[in-house]
LOSE-414674 format. One record per residue (C-alpha): x, y, z; residue number from 1; residue in one letter. Coordinates in nm, 2 decimals, always signed. Layout:
# residues N
{X=X; Y=Y; Z=Z; resi=NUM; resn=A}
...
This chain:
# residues 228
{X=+2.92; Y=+6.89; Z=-0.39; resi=1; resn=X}
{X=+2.87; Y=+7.18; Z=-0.13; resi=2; resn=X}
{X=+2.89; Y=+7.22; Z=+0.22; resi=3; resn=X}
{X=+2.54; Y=+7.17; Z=+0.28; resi=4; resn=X}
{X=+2.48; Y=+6.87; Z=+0.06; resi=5; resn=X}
{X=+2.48; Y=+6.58; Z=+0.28; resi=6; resn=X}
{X=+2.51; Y=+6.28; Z=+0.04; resi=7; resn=X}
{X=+2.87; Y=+6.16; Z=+0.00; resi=8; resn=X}
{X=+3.03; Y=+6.04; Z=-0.34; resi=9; resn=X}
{X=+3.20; Y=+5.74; Z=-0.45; resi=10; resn=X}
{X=+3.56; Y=+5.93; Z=-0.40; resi=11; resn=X}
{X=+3.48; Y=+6.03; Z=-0.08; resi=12; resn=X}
{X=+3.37; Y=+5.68; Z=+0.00; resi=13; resn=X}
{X=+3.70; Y=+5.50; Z=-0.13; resi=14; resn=X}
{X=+3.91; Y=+5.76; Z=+0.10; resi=15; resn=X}
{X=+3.71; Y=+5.63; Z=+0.37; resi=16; resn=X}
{X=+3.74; Y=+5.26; Z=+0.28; resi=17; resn=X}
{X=+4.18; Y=+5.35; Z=+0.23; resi=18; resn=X}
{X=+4.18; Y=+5.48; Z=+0.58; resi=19; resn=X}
{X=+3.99; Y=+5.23; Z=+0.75; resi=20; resn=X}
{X=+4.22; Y=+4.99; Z=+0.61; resi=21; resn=X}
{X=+4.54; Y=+5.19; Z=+0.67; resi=22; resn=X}
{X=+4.41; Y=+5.22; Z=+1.05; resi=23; resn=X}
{X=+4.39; Y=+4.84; Z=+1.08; resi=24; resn=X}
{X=+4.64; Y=+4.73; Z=+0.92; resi=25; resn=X}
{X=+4.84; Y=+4.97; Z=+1.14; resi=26; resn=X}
{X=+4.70; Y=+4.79; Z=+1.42; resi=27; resn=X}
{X=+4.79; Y=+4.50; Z=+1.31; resi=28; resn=X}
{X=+5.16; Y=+4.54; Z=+1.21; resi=29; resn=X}
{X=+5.24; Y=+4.72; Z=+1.58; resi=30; resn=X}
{X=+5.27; Y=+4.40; Z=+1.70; resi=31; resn=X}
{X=+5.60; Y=+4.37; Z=+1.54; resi=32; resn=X}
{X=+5.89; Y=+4.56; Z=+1.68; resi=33; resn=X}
{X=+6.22; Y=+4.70; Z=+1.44; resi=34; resn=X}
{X=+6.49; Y=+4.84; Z=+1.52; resi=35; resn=X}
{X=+6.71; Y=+5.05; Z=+1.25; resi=36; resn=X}
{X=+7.05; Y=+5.15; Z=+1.32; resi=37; resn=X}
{X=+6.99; Y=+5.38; Z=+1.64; resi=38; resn=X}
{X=+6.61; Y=+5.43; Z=+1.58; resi=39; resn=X}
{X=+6.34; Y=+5.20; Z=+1.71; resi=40; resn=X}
{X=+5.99; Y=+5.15; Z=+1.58; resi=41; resn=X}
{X=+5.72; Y=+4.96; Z=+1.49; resi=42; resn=X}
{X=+5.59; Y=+4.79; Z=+1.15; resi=43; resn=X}
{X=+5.31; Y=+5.03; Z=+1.17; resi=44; resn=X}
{X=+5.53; Y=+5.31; Z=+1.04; resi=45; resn=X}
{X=+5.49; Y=+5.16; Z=+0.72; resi=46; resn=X}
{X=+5.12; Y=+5.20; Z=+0.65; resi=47; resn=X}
{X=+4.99; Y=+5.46; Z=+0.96; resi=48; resn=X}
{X=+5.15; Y=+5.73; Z=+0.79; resi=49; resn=X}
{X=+4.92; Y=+5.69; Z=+0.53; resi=50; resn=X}
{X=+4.64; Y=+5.74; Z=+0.69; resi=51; resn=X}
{X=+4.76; Y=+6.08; Z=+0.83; resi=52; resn=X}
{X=+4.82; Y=+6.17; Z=+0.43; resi=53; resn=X}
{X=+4.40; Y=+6.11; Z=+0.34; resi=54; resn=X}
{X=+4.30; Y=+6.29; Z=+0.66; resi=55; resn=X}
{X=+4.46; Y=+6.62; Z=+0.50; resi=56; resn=X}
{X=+4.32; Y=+6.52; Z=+0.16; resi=57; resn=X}
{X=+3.94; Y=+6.49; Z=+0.31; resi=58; resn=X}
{X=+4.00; Y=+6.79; Z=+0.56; resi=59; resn=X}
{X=+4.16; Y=+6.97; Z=+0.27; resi=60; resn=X}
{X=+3.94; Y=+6.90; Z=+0.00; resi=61; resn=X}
{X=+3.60; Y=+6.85; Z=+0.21; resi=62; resn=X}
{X=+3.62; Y=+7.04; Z=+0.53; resi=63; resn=X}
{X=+3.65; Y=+6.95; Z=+0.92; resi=64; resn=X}
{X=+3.33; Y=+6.83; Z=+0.91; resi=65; resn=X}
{X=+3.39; Y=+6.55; Z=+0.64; resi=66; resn=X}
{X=+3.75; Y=+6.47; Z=+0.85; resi=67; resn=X}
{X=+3.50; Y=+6.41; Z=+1.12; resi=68; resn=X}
{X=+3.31; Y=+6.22; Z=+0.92; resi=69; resn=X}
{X=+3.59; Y=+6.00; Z=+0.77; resi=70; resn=X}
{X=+3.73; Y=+5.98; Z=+1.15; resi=71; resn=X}
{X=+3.45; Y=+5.87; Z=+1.32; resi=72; resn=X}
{X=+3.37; Y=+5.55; Z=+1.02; resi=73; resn=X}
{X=+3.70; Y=+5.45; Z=+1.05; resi=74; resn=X}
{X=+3.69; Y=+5.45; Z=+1.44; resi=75; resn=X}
{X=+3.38; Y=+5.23; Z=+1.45; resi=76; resn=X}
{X=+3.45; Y=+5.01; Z=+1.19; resi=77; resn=X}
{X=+3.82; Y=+4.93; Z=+1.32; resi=78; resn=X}
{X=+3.66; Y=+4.92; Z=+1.68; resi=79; resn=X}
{X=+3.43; Y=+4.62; Z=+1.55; resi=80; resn=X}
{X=+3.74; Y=+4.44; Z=+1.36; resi=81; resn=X}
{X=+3.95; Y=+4.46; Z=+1.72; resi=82; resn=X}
{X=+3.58; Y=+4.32; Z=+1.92; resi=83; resn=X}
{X=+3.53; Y=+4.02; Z=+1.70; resi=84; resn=X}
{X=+3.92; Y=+4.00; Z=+1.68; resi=85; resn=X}
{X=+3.91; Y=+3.96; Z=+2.10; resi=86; resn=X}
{X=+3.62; Y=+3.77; Z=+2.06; resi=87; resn=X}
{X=+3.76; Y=+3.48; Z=+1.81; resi=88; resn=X}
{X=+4.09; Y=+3.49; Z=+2.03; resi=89; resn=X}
{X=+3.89; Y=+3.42; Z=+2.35; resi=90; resn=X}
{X=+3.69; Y=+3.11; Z=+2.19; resi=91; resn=X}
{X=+3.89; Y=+2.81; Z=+2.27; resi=92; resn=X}
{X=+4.10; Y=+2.70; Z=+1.98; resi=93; resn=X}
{X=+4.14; Y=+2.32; Z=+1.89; resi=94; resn=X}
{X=+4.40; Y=+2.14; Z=+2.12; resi=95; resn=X}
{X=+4.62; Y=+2.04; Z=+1.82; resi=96; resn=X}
{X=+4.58; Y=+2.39; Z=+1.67; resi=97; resn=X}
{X=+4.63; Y=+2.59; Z=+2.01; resi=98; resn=X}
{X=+4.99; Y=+2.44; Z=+2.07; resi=99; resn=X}
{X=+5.12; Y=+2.50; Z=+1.71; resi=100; resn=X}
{X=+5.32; Y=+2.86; Z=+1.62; resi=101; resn=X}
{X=+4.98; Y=+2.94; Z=+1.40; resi=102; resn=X}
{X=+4.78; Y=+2.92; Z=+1.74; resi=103; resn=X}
{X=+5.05; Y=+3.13; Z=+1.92; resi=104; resn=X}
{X=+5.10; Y=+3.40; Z=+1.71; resi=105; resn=X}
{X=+4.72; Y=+3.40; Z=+1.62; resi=106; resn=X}
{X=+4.69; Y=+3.50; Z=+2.01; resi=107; resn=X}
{X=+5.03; Y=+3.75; Z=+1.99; resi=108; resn=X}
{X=+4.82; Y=+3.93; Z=+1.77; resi=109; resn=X}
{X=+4.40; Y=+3.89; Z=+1.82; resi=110; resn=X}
{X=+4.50; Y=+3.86; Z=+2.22; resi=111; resn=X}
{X=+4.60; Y=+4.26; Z=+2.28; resi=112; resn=X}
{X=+4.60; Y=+4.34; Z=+2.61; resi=113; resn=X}
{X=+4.31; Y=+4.59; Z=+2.68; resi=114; resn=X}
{X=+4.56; Y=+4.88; Z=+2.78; resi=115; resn=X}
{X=+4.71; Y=+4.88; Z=+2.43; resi=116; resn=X}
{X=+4.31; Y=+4.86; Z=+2.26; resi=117; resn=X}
{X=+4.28; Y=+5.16; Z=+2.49; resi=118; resn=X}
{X=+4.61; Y=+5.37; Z=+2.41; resi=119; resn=X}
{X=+4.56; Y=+5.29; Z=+2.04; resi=120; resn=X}
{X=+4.22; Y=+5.41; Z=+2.03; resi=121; resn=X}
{X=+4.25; Y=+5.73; Z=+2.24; resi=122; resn=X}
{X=+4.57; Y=+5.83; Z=+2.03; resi=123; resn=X}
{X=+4.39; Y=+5.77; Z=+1.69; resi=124; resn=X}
{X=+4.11; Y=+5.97; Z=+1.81; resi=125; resn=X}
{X=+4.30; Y=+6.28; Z=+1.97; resi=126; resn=X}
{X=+4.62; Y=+6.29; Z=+1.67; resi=127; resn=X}
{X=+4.35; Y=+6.26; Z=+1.42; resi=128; resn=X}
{X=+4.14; Y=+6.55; Z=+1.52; resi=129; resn=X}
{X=+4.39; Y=+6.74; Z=+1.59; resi=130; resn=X}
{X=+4.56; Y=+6.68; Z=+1.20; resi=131; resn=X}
{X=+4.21; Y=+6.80; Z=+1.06; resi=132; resn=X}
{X=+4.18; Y=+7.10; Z=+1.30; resi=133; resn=X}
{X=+4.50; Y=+7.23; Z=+1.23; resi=134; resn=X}
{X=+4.48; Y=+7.17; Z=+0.82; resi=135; resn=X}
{X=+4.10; Y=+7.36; Z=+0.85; resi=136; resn=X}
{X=+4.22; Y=+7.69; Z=+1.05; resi=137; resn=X}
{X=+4.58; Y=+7.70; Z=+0.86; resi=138; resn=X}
{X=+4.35; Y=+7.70; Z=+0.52; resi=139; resn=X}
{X=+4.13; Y=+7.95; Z=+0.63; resi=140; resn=X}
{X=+4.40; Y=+8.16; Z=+0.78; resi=141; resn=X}
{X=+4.58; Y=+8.15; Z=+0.44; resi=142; resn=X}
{X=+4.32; Y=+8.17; Z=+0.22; resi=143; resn=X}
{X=+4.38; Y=+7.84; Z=+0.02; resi=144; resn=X}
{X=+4.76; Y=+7.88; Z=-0.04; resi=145; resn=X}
{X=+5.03; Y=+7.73; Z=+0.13; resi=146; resn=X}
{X=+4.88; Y=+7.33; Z=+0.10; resi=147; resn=X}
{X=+5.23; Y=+7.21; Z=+0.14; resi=148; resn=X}
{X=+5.29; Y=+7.39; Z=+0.48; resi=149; resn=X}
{X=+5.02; Y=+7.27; Z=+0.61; resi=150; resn=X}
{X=+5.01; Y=+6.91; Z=+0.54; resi=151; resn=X}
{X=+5.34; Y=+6.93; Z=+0.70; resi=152; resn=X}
{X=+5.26; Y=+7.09; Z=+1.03; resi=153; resn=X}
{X=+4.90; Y=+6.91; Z=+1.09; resi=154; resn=X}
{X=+5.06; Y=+6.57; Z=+1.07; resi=155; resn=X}
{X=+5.35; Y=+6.71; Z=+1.31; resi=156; resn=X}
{X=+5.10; Y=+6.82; Z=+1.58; resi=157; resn=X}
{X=+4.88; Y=+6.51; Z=+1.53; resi=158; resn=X}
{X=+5.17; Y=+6.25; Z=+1.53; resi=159; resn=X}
{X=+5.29; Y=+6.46; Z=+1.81; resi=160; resn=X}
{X=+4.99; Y=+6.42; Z=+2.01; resi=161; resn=X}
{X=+4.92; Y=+6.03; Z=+1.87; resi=162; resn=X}
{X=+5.29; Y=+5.91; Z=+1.99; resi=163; resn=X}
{X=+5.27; Y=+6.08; Z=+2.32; resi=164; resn=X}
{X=+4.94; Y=+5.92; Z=+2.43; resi=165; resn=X}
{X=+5.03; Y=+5.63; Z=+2.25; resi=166; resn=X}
{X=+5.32; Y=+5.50; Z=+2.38; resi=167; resn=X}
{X=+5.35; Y=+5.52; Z=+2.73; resi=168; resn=X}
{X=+4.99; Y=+5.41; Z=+2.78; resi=169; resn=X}
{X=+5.06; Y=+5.07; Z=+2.54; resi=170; resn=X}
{X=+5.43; Y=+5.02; Z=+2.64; resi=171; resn=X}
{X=+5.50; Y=+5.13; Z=+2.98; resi=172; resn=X}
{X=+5.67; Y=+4.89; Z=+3.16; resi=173; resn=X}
{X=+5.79; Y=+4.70; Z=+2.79; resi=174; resn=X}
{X=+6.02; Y=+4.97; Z=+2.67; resi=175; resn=X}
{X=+6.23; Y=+5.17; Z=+2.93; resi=176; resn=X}
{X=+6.14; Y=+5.47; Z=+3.08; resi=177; resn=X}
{X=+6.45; Y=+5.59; Z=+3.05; resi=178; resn=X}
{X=+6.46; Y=+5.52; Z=+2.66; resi=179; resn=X}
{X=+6.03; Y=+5.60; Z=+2.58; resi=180; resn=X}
{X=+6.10; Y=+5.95; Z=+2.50; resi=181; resn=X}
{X=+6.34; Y=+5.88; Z=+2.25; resi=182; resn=X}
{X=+6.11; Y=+5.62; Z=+2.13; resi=183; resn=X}
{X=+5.85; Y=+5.89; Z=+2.08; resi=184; resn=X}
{X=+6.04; Y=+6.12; Z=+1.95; resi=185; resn=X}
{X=+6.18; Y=+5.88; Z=+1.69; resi=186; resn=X}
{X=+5.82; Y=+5.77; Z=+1.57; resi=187; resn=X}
{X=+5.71; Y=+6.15; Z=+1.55; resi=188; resn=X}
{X=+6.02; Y=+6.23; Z=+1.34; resi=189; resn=X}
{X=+6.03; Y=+5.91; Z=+1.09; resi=190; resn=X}
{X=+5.61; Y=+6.01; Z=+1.05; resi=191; resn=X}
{X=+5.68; Y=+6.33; Z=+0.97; resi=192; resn=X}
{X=+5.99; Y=+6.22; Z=+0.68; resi=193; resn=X}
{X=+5.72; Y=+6.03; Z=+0.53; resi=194; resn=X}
{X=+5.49; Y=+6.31; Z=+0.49; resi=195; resn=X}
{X=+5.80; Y=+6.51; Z=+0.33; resi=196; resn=X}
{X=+5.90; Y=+6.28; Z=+0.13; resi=197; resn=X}
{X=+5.55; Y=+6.18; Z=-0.04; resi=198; resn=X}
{X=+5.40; Y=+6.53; Z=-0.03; resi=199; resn=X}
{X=+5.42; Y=+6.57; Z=-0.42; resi=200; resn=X}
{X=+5.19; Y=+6.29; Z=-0.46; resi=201; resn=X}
{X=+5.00; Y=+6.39; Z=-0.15; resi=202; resn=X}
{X=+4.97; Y=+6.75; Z=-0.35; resi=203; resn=X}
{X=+4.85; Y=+6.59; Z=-0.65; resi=204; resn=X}
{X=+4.60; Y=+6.40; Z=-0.51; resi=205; resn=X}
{X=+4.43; Y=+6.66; Z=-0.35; resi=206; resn=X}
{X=+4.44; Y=+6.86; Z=-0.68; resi=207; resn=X}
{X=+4.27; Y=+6.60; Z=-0.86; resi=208; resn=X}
{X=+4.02; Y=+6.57; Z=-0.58; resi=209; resn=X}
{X=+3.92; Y=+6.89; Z=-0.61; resi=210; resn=X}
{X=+3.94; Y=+6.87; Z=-0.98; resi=211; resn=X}
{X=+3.68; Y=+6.58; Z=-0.96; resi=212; resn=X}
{X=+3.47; Y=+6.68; Z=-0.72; resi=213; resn=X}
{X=+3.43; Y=+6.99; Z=-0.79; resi=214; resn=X}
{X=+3.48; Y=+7.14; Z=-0.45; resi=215; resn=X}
{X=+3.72; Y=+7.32; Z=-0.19; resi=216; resn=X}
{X=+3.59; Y=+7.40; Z=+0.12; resi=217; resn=X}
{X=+3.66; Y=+7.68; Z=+0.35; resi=218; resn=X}
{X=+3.56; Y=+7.59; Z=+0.73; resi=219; resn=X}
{X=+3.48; Y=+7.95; Z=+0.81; resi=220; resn=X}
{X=+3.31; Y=+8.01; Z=+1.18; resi=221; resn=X}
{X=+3.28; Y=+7.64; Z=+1.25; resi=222; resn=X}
{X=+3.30; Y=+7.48; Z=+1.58; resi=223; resn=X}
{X=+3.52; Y=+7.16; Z=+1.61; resi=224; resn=X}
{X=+3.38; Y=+6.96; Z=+1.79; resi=225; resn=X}
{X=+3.46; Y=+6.63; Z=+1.86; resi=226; resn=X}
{X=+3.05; Y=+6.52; Z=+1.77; resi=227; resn=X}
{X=+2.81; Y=+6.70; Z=+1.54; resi=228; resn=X}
């Protein structure tokens, strides 16, 4: 596959069906709150992470372009499971069903308030960029070496940017203001951990990629924009 052919394969496809899932699941399990010794954060640690990992795999292996790509199906389908997510939650429920724990936490998690919908996506949207941006001009700049580096600062400056928008938009006024930038700064460093600590695996996937697909593209005078 080259830069110019516009067809996408099966790989690529399955990459984009992993992060969707990663994104809503992540959704999903940030309704949950844990706390860890002296660090705080949310179930979504678990499986946002993950996400983070294929965006330098496709921005890596494919180019900016295909990140964009991969970002922008992932938005739209994970902005369709939160509207008919809304929508079910606003339908009334049966009376006996409503009153039971099922009906309650069915609401705790469907029912999210429209500030949180609106910090989640914005975050997604700006830390993701950002992650394929940075792994693009850091591959060019090097010349294809250094994959490691870069995996590691990419998901640094896009959790970076993700937590910061994140947070105080979704949980001002929940968590302290005296304790949200520790809060932040404990989600950016946990993220970042788990991109150390699975980057062999991350460096083997995207060497079999590459190995599959035949392909390692260069994003050389591109403009990154946001839309094609």
């Amino acid at each position: 596959m080259t830069l110019k052919n516009k067809q996408v394969s099966v790989l690529f496809m399955l990459l984009v069906a992993l992060f969707t899932l990663c994104l809503t699941a992540a959704n999903l399990f940030a309704t949950k709150q844990i706390t860890v010794g002296p660090a705080n954060f949310t179930g979504a640690l678990l499986v946002f992470p993950i996400s983070y990992i294929i965006n330098d795999v496709v921005a890596e292996v494919y180019g900016f372009r295909r990140a964009r790509l991969l970002i922008w199906l992932a938005f739209g389908m994970n902005f369709f499971f939160v509207l008919m997510g809304a929508l079910v939650d606003i339908i009334p429920g049966a009376d006996w069903w409503q009153q039971t724990p099922a009906g309650q936490g069915f609401h705790a998690i469907f029912g999210l308030a429209p500030r949180i919908v609106v910090a989640s996506f914005l975050a997604f949207l700006v830390g993701s960029f950002i992650n394929a941006a940075v792994i693009s001009k850091m591959k060019v700049r090097d010349r294809g070496r250094r994959f490691p580096l870069r995996a590691i600062v990419s998901t640094l400056a896009g959790e970076a940017c993700d937590s910061i928008i994140f947070f105080p938009i979704a949980l001002l006024g929940i968590v302290p203001l005296a304790q949200m930038p520790l809060f932040v700064l404990w989600q950016v460093t946990l993220k970042t951990l788990y991109e150390i600590l699975i980057l062999p695996v991350t460096v083997r996937v995207v060497h079999a990629v590459k190995r599959v697909e035949k392909t390692d593209v260069f994003d050389v005078n591109i403009k990154y924009r946001l839309f094609k």
